[in-house]
N, C-alpha and C positions, 0 to 999 in steps of 0.2 A: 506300351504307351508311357507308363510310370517312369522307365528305365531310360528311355529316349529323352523326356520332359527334364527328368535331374542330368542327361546327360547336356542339354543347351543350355540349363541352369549352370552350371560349374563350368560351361564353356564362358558365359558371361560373365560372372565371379572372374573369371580368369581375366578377359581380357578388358575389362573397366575397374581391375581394382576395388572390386567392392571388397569390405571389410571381412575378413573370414567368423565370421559370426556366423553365421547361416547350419543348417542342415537339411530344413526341409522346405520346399518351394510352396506355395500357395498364391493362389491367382488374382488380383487385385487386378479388377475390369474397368477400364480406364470411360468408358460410354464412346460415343458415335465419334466425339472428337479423336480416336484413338489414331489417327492418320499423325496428329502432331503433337505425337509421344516421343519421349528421348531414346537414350540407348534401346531401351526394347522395338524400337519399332520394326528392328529388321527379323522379330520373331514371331513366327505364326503359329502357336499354338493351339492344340482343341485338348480340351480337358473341363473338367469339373469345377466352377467356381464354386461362388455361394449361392450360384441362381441352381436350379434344379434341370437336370440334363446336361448333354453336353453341348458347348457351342464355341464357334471359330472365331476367336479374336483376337483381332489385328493392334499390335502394341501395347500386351498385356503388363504387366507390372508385376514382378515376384516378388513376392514378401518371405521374410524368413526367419525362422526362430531361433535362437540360441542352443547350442547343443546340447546345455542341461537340461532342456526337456519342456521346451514348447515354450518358452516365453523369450523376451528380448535380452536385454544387456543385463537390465537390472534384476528381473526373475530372481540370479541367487542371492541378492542382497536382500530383497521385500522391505514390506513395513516396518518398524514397531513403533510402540508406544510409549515416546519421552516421555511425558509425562500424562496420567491420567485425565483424560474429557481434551487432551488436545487432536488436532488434526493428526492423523497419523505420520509420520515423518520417514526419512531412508532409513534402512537398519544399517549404521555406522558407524561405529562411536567415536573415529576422528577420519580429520581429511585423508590422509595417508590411507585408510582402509576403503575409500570410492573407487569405483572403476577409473582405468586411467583417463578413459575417454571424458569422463565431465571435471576430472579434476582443473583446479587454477594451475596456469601456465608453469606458473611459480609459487608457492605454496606463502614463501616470505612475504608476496608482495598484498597477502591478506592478511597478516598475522597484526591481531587486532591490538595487544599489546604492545608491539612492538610501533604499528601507525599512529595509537593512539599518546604515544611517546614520542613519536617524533613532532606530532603535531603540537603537543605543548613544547618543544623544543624550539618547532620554527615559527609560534606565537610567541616566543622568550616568556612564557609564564612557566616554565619546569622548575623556578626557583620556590614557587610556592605548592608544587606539587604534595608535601609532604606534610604542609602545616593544618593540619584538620584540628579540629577546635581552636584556630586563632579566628577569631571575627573581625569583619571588617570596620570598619570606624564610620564609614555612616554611604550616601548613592556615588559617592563622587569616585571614593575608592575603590569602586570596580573597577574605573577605568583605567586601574594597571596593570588589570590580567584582557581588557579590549585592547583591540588592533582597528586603531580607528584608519578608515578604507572611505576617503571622500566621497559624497555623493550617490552612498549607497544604502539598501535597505536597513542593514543594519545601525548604521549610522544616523539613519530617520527613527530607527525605534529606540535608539537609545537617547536622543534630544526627545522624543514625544511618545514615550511609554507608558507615563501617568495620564495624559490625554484619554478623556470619554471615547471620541471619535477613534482614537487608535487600537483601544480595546477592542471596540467591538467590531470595527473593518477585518480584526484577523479572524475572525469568526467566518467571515466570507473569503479571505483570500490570504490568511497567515496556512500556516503548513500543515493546520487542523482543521481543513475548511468544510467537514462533511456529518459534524454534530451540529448544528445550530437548525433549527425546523419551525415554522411558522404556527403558534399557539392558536389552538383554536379553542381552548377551554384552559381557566387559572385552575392548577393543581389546587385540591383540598390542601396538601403538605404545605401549599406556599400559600400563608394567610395575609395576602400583600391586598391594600385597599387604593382606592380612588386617592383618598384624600392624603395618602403615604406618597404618593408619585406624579400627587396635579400638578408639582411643578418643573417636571420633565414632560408632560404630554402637551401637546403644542396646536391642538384641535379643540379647544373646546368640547372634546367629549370624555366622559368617564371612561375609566380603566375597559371596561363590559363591553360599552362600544368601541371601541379602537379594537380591542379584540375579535370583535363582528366584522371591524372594518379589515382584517387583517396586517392591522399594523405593530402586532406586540409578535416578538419570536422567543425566545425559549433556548437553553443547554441547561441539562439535568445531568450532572457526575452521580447517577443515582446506583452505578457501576463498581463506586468505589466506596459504598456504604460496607462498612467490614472487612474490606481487605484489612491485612495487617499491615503495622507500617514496620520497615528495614531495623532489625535489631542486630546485625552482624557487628554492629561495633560498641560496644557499652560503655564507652563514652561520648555517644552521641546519640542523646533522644532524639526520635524521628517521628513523624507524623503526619497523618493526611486529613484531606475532608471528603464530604463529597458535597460540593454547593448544588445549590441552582441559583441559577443566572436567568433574570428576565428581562429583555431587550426590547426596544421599541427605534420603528423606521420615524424619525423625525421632519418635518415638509422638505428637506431638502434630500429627503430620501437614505439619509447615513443611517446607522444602526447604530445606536447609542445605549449604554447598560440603564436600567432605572430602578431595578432591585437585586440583593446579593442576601438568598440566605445559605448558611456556611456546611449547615447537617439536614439530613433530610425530614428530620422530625421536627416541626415545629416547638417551639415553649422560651419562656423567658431565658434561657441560658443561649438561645440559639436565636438572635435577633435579626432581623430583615435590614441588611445597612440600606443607605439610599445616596445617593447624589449631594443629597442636604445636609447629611451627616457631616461631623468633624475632619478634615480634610485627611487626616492618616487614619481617621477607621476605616473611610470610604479605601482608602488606596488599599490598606490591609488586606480590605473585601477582595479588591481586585486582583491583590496578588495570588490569592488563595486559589482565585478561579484560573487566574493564566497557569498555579504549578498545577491542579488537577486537570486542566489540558492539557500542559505536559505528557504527564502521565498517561493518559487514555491515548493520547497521539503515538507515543513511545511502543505501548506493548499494543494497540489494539490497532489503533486504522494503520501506522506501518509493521510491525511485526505479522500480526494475526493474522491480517485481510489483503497481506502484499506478500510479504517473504512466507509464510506458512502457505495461505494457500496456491503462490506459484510453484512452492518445491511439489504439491499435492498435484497436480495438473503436470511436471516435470517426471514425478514417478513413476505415474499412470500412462504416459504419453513412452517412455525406454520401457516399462513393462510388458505395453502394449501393441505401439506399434512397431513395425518393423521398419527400419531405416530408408526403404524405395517405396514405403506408403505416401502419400502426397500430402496426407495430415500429417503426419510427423517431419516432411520437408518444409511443409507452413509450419509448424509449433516450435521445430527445435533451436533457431535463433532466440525465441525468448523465452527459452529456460537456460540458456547459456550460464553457465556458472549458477545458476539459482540452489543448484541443492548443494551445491561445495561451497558456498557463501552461510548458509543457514548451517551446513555441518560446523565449519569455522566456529559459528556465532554459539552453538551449542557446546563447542569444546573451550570455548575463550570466555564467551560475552554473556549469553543469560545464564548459565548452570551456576551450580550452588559454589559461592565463592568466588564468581567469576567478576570482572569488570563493571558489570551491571551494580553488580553491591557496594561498589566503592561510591556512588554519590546521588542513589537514586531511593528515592523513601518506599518505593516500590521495589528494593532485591530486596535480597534476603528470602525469598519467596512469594512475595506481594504479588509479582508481574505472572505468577504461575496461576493463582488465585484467578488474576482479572483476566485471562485468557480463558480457564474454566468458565467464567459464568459470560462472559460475550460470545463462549461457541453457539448459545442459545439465541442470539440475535445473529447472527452468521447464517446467511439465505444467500441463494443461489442469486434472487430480484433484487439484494441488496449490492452484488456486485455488477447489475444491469445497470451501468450508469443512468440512462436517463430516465428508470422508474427510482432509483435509489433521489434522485431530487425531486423527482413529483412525490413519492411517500413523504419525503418533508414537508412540503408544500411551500416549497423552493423554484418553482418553475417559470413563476411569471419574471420574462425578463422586465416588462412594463414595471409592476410591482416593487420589482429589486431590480433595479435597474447597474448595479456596480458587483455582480455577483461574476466575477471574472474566471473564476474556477468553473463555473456551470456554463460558462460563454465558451471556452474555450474546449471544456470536456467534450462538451455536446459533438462539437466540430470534430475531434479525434475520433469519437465513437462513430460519427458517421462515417469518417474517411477508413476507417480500420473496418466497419462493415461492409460500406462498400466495395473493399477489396476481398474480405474473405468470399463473397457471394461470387464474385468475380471467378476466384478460384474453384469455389464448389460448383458451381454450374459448368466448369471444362472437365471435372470427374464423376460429377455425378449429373445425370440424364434425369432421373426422376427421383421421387420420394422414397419410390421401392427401392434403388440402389443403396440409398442410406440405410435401410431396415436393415438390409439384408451383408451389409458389410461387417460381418464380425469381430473382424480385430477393430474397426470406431466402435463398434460397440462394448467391447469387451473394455475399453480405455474408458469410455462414460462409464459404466459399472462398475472397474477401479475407483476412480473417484469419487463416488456415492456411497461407495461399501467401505472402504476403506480410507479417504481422505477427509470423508464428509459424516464417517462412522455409523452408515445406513440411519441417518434419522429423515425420517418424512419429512419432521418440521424445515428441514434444511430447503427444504424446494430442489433440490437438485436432482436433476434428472436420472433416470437409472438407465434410461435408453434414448435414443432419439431416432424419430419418424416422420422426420421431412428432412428437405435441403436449407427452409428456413430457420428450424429451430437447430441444424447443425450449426447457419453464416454467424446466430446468435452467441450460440454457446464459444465457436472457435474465436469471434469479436470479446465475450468475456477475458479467455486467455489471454490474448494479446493485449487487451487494454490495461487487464490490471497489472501485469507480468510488464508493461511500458507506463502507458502515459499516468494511470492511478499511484504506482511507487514512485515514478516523476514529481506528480502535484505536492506529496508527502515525505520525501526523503529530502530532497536536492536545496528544499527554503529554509533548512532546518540550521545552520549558520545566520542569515539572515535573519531569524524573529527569535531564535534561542540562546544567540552568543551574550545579549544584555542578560546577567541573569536575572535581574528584579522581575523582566516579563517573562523570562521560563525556567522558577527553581524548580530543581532537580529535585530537592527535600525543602522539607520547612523543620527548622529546630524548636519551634513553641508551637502548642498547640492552639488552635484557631479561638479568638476573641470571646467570648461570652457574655461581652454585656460593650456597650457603648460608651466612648466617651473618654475612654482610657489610656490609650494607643497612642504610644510616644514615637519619634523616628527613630530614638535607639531600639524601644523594641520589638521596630519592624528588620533593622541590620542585623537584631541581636536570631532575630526568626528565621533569615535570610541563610544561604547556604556558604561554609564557612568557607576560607580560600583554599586548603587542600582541592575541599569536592566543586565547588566552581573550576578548579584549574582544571579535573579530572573531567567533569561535565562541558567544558569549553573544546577541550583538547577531543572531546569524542563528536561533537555539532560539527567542529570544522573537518576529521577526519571522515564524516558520514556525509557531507556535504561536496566532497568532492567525485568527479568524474575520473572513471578508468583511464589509462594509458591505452590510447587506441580503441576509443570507446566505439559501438555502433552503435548508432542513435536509428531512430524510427524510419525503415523504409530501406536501411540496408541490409542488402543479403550478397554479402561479397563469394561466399561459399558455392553459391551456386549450386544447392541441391537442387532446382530446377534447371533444367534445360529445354522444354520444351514452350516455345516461339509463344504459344497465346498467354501462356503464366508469366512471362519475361513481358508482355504487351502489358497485362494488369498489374504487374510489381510498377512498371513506367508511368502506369497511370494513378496508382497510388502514390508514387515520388511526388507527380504534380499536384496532388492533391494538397498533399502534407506541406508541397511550396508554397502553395496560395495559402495555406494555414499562418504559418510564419510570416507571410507578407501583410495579412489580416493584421495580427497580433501585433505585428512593429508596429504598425501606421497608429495602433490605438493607444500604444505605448509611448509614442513622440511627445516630448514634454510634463510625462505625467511623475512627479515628485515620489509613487509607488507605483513602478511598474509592475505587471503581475505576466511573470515569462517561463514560469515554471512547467506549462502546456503547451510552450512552445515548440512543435516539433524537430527542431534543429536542436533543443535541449531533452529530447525523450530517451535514453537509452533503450535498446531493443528488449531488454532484461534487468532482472534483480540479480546484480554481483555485486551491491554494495552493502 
């Protein structure tokens, strides 16, 4: 039986080209649908799966391990540990040492130096690449290292930057739209009163109630209390904060700032600016909040919770499954490039002395720090889109009605669940078939053991026991591995290229008393022209789309062939059509489009 089984097995190897990887077959039972199975269907085997006994099935699926010894491609690579309390990552230590199969097409054509060069070459700001500590002379002379681009985001944020209303619109719909969460109680730490912000609240009622009412929201950098700031160059003091920001929906519904204190501890060196304050304290304030967005935006919501943990889901997914498993034909378009983009970034862009350090108040080690202490907020329900905005209490569209990131996520996560359910229901028949599938199982357990570093607190699952909480979890992958690194990579030109709204560093330390704050010594605070050019040249290179990009919905590969998978890929196309036709119609004349969840701009993956 054994002998016969590996002899149809290498008969099929043979004549479909599969990849000689293989050594030993194992049976992946395709359920009732198995009549409209692809190449296996002309084999009728009976052998032993993972159900108990033997039994006759028509159009089974062989799965098969690498011949080092029972795992997939990646087996001889495994994990290690960049850096301590991170996600576990590839064991690689540059791109040239990944399997060939995940490697970039072209190894050049990511080489982040070398991008990140040309890109101030083709913004013509390479001339000031090298001038670190000359400061600028005061807002106007940024505008020699901008590329002003008619009519576009960036162009609106550089006329209306100091704008209330523009501050806090990016809160919902700039490139960091996933910290701001609706107050339901004023921190003790933040000793802000009624009569500090009566003349921002627009109801007639005290601070207390507008908070009852839900109309105050809330960001706390309370993330970046202690990290340290970037001392790789000693002649440039660097420095952070960690503010909170208190926000209020105003009757026309905007989200407008109405207090900024700068450190988390209250006391007289550490004052609560306000709106009414002296026009450059208040902007000061606000600068401070947009660079510690920055920041948290930089290493956490796109590094952490996009490029880390898609490489973690990438790992586990070449470890685990075998290349004719139908989870790994759904998974492997969006890990495309994910772990040789992150190996890149780890040989180029975050390690020690790398690019990172040249203009961010977070190298030098800072960004290693704020990854440590946000693995402890990293949950499995935090990458569930639509509990990740009701935890906020973010959900009422009535409420918030201009919250266009939650408008249009909602819609992807539905259309992306609707298709993975689509898919699990033609391979799996019931609950049981998911228990009992070893290799999905063996992948969720990589990922919790080793990407997720077996913590409970993580929520993530160590197994799965339905077909439901598989459509969920396989919706996770795709979502964040597409449309999540979408909403947070692709806008980052857009709201980052002005630097006064997104420095990289700050060269003074944050205010401590009121009243003081000259415009020089907000330029003089401001990041010099060296690290602006350095920081411009890296927004516009990370902001750009692949040569030959796939965007959401393409699967030109064609690891399915089987007619009902190819009917539900068709019907996820339309899905993702009618998304994009939604989002233009809303987008027709609006002065801030918000298109960044636009499906026809989703790449299938993190390769940027």
């Amino acid at each position: 039986m054994r002998s016969s089984l590996l002899t149809s097995f290498y008969a099929l190897v043979h004549t479909y080209h599969l990849p000689p990887l293989c050594c030993k077959p194992s049976l992946w039972y395709k359920g009732p649908q198995a009549s409209h199975c692809d190449a296996w269907d002309t084999a009728k085997l009976a052998a032993t799966g993972p159900w108990e006994g033997s039994q006759n099935l028509t159009g089974c699926m062989l799965s098969c391990k690498v011949l080092t010894g029972g795992g997939h491609i990646l087996r001889p690579h495994g994990w290690t540990e960049w850096n301590p309390g991170f996600p576990l990552s590839i064991d690689a230590k540059c791109h040239k040492d990944l399997p060939r199969d995940i490697q970039f097409d072209s190894e050049k054509g990511v080489d982040f130096v070398l991008n990140y060069s040309k890109a101030m070459e083709n913004l013509f700001i390479n001339r000031f690449m090298h001038m670190f500590q000359s400061s600028w002379n005061d807002f106007a002379d940024f505008e020699k290292i901008f590329v002003k681009i008619s009519n576009t985001i960036s162009e609106r944020v550089m006329n209306h930057w100091q704008e209330d209303l523009m501050f806090g619109y990016q809160f919902l719909n700039g490139c960091n739209p996933v910290l701001i969460r609706r107050c339901t109680k004023l921190p003790e730490k933040l000793p802000v009163t009624t009569e500090m912000v009566e003349c921002s609240l627009e109801r007639q009622l005290t601070l207390e109630e507008e908070v009852e009412q839900g109309n105050i929201f809330i960001v706390d950098f309370e993330l970046l209390d202690g990290i340290d700031a970037n001392k790789t160059d000693p002649c440039t003091l660097q420095f952070l904060a960690a503010p909170i920001c208190l926000l209020y929906k105003n009757r026309a519904n905007k989200i407008v700032p109405i207090a900024i204190q700068l450190n988390q501890v209250p006391g007289e060196e550490n004052p609560i600016f306000l709106p009414s304050d002296a026009k450059y304290d208040w902007l000061l304030a606000k600068i401070w909040v947009r660079s510690s967005d920055f920041h948290v935006h930089q290493t956490i919501t796109h590094l952490l919770c996009t490029h880390l943990v898609s490489e973690v889901f990438g790992i586990a997914m070449y470890r685990q499954l075998p290349a004719v498993h139908p989870i790994f034909k759904l998974l492997v378009a969006h890990v495309r490039f994910t772990i040789a983009i992150n190996t890149k970034a780890r040989e180029q862009l975050i390690c020690e002395y790398g690019l990172f350090d040249k203009a961010n108040a977070t190298g030098g080690g800072g960004h290693v720090q704020m990854v440590q202490k946000a693995m402890r907020d990293l949950t499995y329900p935090s990458l569930c889109f639509p509990e990740a905005i009701k935890a906020r209490g973010m959900d009422s569209t009535e409420d918030i009605p201009y919250y266009f990131y939650r408008d249009d996520g909602l819609l992807v996560w539905e259309a992306i669940k609707t298709f993975t359910a689509d898919v699990v229901n033609i391979y799996y028949e019931s609950d049981q078939v998911v228990v009992e599938d070893q290799e999905l199982q063996d992948f969720v357990k990589d990922v919790y053991v080793y990407g997720m570093r077996g913590k409970k607190a993580s929520g993530f699952p160590k197994s799965l026991k339905s077909r439901e909480q598989l459509c969920e979890y396989l919706t996770v992958v795709i979502f964040t591995a597409s449309a999540q690194h979408a909403a947070v990579n692709f806008g980052q030109y857009d709201w980052c290229s002005w630097i006064p709204n997104a420095p990289p560093t700050m060269r003074a330390p944050p205010p401590t008393a009121k009243g003081i704050v000259t415009i020089e010594q907000i330029v003089d605070t401001l990041p010099d022209r060296g690290r602006s050019c350095w920081h411009l040249g890296a927004v516009w290179a990370l902001s750009q789309f692949q040569e030959n990009e796939l965007y959401l919905g393409m699967y030109p590969e064609e690891h399915f062939i089987e007619k009902p998978v190819k009917e539900a890929m068709a019907r996820f196309r339309k899905n993702l059509d009618a998304i994009v036709s939604v989002i233009a119609e809303r987008n027709k004349n609006k002065k801030l489009p918000y298109y960044y969840l636009s499906p026809d701009r989703i790449p299938n993956s993190v390769a940027i």
